[in-house]
C-alpha positions as a Markdown table, in Angstrom:
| # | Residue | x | y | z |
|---|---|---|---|---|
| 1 | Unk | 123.0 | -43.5 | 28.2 |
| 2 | Unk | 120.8 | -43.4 | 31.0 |
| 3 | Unk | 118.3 | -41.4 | 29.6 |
| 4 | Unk | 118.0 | -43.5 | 26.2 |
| 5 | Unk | 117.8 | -46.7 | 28.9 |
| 6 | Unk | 114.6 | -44.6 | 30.6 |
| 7 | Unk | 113.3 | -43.7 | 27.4 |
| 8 | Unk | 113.2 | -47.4 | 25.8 |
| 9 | Unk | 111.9 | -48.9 | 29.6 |
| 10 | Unk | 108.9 | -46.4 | 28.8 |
| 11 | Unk | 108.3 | -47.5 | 25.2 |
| 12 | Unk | 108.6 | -51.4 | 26.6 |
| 13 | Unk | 106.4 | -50.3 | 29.7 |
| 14 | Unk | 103.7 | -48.5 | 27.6 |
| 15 | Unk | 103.8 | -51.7 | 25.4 |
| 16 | Unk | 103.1 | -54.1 | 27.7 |
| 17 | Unk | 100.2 | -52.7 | 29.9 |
| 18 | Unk | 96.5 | -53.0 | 28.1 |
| 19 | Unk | 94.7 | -49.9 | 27.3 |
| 20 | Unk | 92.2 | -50.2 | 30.1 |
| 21 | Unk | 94.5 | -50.9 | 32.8 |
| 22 | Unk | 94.1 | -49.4 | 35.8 |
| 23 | Unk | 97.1 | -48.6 | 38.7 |
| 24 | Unk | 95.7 | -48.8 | 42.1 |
| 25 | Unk | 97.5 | -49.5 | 45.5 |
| 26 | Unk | 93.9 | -52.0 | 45.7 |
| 27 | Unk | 91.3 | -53.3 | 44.3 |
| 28 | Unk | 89.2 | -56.3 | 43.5 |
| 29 | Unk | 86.5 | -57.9 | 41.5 |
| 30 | Unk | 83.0 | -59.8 | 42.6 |
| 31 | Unk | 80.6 | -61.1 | 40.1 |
| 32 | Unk | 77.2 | -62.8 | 40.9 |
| 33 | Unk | 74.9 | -63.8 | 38.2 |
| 34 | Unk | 74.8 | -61.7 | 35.9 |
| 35 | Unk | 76.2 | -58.7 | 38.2 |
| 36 | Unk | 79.7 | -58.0 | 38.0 |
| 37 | Unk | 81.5 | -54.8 | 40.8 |
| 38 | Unk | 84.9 | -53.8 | 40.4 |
| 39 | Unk | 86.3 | -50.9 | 42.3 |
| 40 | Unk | 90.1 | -49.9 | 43.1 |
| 41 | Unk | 91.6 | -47.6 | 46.0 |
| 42 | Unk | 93.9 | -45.0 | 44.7 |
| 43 | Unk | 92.9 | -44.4 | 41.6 |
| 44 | Unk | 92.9 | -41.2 | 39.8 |
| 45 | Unk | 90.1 | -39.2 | 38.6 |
| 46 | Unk | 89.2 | -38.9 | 35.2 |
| 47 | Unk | 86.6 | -36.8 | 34.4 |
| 48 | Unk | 83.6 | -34.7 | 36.6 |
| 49 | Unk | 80.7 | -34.0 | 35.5 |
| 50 | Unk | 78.3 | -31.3 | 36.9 |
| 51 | Unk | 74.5 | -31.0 | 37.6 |
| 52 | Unk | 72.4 | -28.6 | 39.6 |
| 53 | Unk | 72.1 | -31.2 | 42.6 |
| 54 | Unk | 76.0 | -31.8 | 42.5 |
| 55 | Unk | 78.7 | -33.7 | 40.9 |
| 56 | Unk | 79.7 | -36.6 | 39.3 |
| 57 | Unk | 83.0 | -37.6 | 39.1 |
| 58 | Unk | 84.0 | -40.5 | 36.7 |
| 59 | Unk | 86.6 | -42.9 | 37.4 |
| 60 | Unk | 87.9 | -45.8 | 35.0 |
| 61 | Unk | 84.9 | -48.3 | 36.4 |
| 62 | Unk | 82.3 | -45.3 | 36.7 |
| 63 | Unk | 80.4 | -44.8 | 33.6 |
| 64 | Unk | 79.3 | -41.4 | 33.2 |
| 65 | Unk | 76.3 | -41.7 | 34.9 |
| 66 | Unk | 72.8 | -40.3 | 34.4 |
| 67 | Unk | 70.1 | -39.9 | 37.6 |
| 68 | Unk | 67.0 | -40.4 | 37.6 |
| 69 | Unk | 63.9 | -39.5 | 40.3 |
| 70 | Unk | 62.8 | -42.9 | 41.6 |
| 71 | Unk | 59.1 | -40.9 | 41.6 |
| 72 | Unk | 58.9 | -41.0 | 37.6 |
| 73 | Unk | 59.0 | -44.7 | 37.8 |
| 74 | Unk | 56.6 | -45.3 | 41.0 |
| 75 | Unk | 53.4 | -46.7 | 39.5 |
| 76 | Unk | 49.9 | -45.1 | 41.1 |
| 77 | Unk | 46.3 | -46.7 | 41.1 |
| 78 | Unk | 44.1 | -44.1 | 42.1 |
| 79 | Unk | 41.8 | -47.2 | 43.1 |
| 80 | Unk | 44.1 | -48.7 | 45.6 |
| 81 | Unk | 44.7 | -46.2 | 48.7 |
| 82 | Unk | 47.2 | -47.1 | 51.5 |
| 83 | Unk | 46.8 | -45.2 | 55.0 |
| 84 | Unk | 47.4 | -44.0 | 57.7 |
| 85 | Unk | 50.8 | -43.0 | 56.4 |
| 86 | Unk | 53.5 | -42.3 | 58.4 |
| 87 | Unk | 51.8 | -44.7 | 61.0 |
| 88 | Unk | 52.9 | -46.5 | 64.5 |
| 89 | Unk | 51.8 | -49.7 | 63.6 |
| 90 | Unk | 48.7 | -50.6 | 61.5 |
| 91 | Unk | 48.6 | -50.1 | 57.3 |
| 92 | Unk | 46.1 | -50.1 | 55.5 |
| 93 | Unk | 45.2 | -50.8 | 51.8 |
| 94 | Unk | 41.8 | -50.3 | 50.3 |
| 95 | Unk | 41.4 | -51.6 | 46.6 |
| 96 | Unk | 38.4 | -50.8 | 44.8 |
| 97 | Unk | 36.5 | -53.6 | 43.3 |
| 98 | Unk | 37.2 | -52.5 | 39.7 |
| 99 | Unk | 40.9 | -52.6 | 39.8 |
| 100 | Unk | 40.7 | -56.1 | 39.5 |
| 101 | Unk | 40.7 | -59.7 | 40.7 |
| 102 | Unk | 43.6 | -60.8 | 43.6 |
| 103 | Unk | 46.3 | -58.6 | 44.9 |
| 104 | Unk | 49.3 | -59.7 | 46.1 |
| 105 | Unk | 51.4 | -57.3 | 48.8 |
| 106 | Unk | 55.1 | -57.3 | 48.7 |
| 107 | Unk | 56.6 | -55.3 | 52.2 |
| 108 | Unk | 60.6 | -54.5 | 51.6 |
| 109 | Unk | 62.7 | -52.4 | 54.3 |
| 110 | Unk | 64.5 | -49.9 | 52.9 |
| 111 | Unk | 67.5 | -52.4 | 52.0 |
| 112 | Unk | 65.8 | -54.1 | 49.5 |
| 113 | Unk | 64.6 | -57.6 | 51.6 |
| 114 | Unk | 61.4 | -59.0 | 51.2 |
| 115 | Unk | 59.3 | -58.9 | 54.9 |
| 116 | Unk | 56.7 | -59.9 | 54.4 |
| 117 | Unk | 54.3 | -61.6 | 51.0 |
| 118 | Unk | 50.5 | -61.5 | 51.5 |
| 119 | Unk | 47.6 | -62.2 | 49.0 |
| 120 | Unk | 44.0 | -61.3 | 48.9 |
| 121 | Unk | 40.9 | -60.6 | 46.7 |
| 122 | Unk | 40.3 | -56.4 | 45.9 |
| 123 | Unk | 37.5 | -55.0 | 46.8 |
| 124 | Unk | 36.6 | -57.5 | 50.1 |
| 125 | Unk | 37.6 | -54.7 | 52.7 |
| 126 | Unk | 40.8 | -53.6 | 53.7 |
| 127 | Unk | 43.7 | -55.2 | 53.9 |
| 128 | Unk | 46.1 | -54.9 | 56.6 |
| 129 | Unk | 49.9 | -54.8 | 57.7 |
| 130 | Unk | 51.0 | -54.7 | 61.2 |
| 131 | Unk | 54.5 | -52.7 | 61.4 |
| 132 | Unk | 54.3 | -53.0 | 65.3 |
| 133 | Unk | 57.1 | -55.5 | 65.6 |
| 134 | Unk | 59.1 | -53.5 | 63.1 |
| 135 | Unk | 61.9 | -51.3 | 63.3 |
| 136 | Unk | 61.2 | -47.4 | 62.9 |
| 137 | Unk | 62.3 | -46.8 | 59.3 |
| 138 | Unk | 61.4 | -46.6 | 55.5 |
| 139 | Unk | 59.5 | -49.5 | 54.1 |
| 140 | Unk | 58.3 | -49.9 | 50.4 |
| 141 | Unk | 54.6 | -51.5 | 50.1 |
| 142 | Unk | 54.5 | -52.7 | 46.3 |
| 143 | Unk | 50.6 | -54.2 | 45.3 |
| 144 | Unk | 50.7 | -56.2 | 42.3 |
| 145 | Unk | 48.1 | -57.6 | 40.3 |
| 146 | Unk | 47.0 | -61.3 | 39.2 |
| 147 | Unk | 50.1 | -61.5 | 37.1 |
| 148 | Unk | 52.6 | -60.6 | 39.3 |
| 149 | Unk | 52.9 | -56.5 | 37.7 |
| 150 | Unk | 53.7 | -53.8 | 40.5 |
| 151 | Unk | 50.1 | -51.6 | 40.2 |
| 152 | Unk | 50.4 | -49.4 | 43.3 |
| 153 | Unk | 54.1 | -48.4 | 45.3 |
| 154 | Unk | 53.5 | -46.4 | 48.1 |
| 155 | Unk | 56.6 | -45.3 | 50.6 |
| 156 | Unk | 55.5 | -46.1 | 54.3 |
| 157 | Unk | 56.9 | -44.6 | 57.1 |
| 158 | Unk | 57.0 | -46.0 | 60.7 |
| 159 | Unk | 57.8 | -44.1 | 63.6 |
């Protein structure tokens, strides 16, 4: 008797939880625009994948998931040349007058925030950005053209 009881509570159990359930001692769900992060503690893994660099291992809210070198999408000008790199505090960025009308400089830390937002005319000299006041670190320069498109991303380091 018990064991057709435990067989019809797993029938009615299986019946009642969705497909794409997941049972974790955690968890929760944030969504911002059009951004959406779920993630649960405890949950078992389902699948790893393997690569020369490492692993992947695939969870129920990890798609498999397929990396990419950030270097195949950094655009280079070969008119616009940014020195001294690493540097202590001074950057410059020299744009030939041929790569066309203003510039606009976008400085990011390595988290992603907008420092700083500067515009000029190429080809009038160099420009500058002073990294004295800033922390030692990673910081993206990305140079963009008249309409707003990245032309030139260039890595600086500060020590």
């Amino acid at each position: 008797m018990k064991r057709l009881m435990l067989c019809i509570s797993v029938f009615f159990l299986r019946a009642a939880l969705p497909a794409q359930s997941v049972l974790g001692s955690a968890g929760e769900v944030e969504s911002a625009g059009d951004m959406r992060l779920e993630w649960t503690l405890g949950e078992l893994a389902t699948a790893t994948a393997y690569y020369a660099g490492g692993q992947v291992t695939e969870g129920f809210h990890q798609p498999l998931l397929s990396i990419v070198p950030v270097s195949l999408f950094t655009p280079v000008n070969e008119r616009i040349n940014v020195f001294p790199n690493p540097t202590a505090a001074l950057v410059h960025i020299a744009a030939d007058p041929e790569s066309g009308g203003a510039l606009q400089l976008l400085l990011f830390d390595a988290g992603g925030r907008l420092l700083l937002r500067k515009q000029g005319p190429a080809g009038q000299g160099p420009e500058t950005v002073d990294l004295s006041g800033r922390d030692a670190g990673t910081y993206l320069l990305n140079i963009c053209n008249g309409n707003g498109q990245v032309i030139h991303a260039a890595r600086i380091i500060k020590y």
